[in-house]
GUBATI-609627 format. One record per residue (C-alpha): residue number from 1; x, y, z; residue in one letter. Coordinates in steps of 0.001 Angstrom, whole numbers, plus 500000, padded with zeros to 6 digits. Layout:
BEGIN
+-----+--------+--------+--------+----+
:   i :   east :  north :     up : aa :
+-----+--------+--------+--------+----+
: NUM :      X :      Y :      Z :  A :
...
+-----+--------+--------+--------+----+
END
This chain:
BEGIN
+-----+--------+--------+--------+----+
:   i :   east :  north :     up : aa :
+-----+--------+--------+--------+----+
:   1 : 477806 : 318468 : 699817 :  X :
:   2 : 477011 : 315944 : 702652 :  X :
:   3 : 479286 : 312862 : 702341 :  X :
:   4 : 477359 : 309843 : 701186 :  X :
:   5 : 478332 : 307212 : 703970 :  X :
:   6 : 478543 : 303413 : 702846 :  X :
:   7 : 477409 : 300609 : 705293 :  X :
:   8 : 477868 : 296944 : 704793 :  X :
:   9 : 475185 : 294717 : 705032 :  X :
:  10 : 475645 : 294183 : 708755 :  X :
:  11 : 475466 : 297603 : 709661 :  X :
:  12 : 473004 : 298068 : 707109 :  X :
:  13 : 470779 : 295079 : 708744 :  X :
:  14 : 471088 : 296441 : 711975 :  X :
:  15 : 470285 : 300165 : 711289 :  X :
:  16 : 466617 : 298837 : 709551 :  X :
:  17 : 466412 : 296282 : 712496 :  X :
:  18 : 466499 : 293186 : 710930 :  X :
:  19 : 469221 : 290514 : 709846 :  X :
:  20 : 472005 : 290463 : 707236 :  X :
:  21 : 470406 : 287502 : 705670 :  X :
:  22 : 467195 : 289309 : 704708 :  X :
:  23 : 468883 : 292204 : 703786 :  X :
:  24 : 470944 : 290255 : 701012 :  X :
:  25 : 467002 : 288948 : 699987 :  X :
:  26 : 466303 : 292634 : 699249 :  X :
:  27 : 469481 : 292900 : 697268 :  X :
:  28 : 468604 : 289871 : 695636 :  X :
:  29 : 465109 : 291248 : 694624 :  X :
:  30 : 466776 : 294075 : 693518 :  X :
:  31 : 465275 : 296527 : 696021 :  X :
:  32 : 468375 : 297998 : 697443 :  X :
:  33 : 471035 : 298999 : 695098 :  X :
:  34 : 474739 : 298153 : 696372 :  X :
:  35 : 478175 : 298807 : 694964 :  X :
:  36 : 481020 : 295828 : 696041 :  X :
:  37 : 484399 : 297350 : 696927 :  X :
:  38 : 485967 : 294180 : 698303 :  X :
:  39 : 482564 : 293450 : 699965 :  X :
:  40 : 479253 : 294410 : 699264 :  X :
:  41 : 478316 : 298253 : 700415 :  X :
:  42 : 474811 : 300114 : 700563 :  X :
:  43 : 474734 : 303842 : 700297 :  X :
:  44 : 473176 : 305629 : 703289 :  X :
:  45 : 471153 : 307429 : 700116 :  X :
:  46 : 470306 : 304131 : 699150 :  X :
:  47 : 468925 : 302937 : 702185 :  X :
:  48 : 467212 : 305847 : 703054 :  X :
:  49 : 465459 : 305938 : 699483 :  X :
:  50 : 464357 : 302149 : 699696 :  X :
:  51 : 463074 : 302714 : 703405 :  X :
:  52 : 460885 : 305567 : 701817 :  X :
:  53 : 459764 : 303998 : 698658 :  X :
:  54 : 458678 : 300468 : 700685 :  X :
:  55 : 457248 : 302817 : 703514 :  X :
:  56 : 453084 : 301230 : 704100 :  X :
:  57 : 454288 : 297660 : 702490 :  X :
:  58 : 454777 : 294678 : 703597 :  X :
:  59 : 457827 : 293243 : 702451 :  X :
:  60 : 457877 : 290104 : 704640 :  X :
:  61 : 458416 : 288226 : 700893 :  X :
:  62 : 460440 : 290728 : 698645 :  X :
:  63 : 459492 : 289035 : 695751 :  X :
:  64 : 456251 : 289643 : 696775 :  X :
:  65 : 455030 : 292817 : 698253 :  X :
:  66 : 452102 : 293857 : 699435 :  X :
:  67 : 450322 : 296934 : 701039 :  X :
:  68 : 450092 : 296584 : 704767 :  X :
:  69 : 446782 : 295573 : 705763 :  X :
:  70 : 445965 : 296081 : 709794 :  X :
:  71 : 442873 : 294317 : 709319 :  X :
:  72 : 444319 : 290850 : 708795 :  X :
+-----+--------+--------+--------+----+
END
């Protein structure tokens, strides 16, 4: 079985590029699943699922996302 690694948000923000604060938005719009052990953790499942699902989207607003569009 291959171990299921858990990041917190920071490390989780930094592997997808971006910033811890917009990472908690996509926990907020329920778009990444977490578990809190102390602190909040994301499973490297988890991440790799959402990054999959959302892959061709725009999710500039998680509360509202769209399909990317390269003709705007």
């Amino acid at each position: 079985m291959v171990e299921d690694i858990l990041y917190t948000v920071t490390e989780a923000s930094k592997l997808i590029k971006t910033n811890p604060a917009y990472v908690y938005e996509l926990i907020h719009a329920g778009l990444i699943p977490v578990i809190k052990l102390g602190s909040i953790k994301i499973r490297r499942s988890s991440l790799l699922e959402f990054l999959a699902k959302y892959e061709g989207m725009d999710l500039t607003k998680p509360n509202n996302i769209k399909k990317l569009d390269f003709n705007e």
